[in-house]
N, C-alpha and C positions, 0 to 999 in steps of 0.2 A: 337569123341566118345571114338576112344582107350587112350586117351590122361586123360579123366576121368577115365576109366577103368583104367588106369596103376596107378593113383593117389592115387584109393582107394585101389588097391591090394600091393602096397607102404605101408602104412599106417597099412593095415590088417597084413600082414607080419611081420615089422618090431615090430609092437607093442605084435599081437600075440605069436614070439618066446619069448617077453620081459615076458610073461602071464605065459607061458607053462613051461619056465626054473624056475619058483617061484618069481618074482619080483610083487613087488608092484606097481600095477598103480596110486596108492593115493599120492603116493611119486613123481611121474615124473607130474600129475596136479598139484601139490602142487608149485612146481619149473620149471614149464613151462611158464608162466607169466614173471618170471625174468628171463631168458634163455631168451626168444623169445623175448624181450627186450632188453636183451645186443646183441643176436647175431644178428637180423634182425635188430634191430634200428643202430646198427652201421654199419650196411653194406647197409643201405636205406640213412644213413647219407654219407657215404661212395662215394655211388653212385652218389648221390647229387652234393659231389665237385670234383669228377672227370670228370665227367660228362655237355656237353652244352644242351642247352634249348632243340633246337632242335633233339639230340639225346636222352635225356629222354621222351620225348614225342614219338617218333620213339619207343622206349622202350615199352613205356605204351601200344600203339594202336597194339603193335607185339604180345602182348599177346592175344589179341583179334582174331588175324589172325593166333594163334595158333591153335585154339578151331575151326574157322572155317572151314580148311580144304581148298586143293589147291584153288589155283584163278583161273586159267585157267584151262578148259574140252578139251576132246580132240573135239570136235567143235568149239572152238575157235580157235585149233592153224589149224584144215584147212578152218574158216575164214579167219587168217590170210594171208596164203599161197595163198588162190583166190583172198585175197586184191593185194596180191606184184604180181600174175598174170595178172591181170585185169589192174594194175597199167603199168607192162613191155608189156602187150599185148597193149595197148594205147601208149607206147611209139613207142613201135616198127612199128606198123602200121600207125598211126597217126601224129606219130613226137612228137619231146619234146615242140612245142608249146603247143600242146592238152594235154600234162601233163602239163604243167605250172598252167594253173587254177585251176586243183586237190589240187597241193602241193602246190600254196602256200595259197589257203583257204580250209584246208582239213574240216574245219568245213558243209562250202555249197557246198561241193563234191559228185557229184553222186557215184560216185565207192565210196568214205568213206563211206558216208552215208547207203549202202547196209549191212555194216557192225557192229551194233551200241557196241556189246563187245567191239571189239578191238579199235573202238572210245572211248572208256570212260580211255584204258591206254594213257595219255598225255602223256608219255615216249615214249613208241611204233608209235605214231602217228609222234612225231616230229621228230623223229631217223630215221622213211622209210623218209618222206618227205625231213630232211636235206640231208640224201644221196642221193635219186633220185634228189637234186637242184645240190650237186657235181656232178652226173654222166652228170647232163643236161651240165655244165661248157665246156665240152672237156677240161679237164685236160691233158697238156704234160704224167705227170707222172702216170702211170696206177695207182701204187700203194699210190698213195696222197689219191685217196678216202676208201681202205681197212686202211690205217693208220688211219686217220680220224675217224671211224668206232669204230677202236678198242680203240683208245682213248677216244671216250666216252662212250664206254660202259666200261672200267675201271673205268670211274671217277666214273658213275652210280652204278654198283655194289661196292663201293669205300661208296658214299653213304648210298646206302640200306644196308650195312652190318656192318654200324658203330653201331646201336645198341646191332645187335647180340651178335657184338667184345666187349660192354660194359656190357652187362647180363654175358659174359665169365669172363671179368674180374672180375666182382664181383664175380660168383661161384667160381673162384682161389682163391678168399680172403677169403669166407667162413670159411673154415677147421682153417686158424690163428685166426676169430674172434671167433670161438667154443673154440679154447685153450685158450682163454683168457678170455671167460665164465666162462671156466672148474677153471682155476686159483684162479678164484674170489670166485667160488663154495668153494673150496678148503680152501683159507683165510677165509670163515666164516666159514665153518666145524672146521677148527683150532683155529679161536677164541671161539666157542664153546665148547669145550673142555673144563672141569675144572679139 
């Protein structure tokens, strides 16, 4: 909601001081079409070839999860907390046999199953269950499974954040493809001249 809000007071704003200082809005319609044409079609082209499949598409669907607003409430994250409970409370009591069957079919898991939110992150789900199969191991080295751990959540956010880094880079490029609007504006204002 603030996200449309800020969009349209954006807009009121920048156009209204254009109104109020004496400028003509017949003039910026008039040359908005070819503006928003050289500056967004080159920077959609732009994006296009810097850009793989899969992170445009990541692009596209983040827009969407703009507008929507967080994914997780705070009852999910103490779903979660009662899942990794429920899960160490069964280990510790029961043994790592009786977690065996949890992790490795967390789909027909009764403790997963209690919790359908944090079933539906395939991340979340396969991240406890691959650590709790390291913890089950008796690893020599304590610290093999915190490494582990943080290794894939780097590669994950590594991931999830290659679109962001791709919308960033095209907003850096913006401002050079607006100068190179403006330029063009320019050479026909100046061929125009007689």
């Amino acid at each position: 909601m603030f996200q449309i809000i800020g969009i349209v007071l954006l807009f009121a704003l920048v156009f209204g001081s254009f109104l109020i200082s004496g400028g003509n809005l017949g003039v910026i319609m008039h040359a908005a079409p070819h503006e928003l044409m050289a500056i967004l079609g080159a920077g959609v082209a732009a994006f296009l070839i810097g850009n793989s499949v899969p992170v445009i598409k990541g692009t596209l669907s983040g827009f969407g999860k703009v507008f929507a607003g967080p994914k997780w409430k705070a009852s999910d994250y103490r779903d979660l907390l009662s899942l990794l409970f429920l899960l160490t409370k069964t280990m510790k009591s029961k043994g790592v046999i009786a977690l065996e069957s949890h992790i490795e079919n967390p789909k027909e898991s009764t403790i997963f199953s209690r919790f359908p939110r944090v079933m539906k992150d395939h991340f979340a789900v396969d991240f406890i269950c691959d650590t709790l199969r390291m913890m089950t191991m008796n690893l020599e080295d304590p610290h093999q499974v915190e490494d582990a751990m943080e290794t894939q959540l780097e590669k994950h956010h590594h991931e999830a954040l290659a679109p962001a880094g791709a919308l960033q880079n095209l907003a850096d490029a913006l401002p050079a493809l607006g100068i190179v609007a403006a330029v063009l504006g320019i050479i026909k204002t100046m061929g125009a001249i007689t």
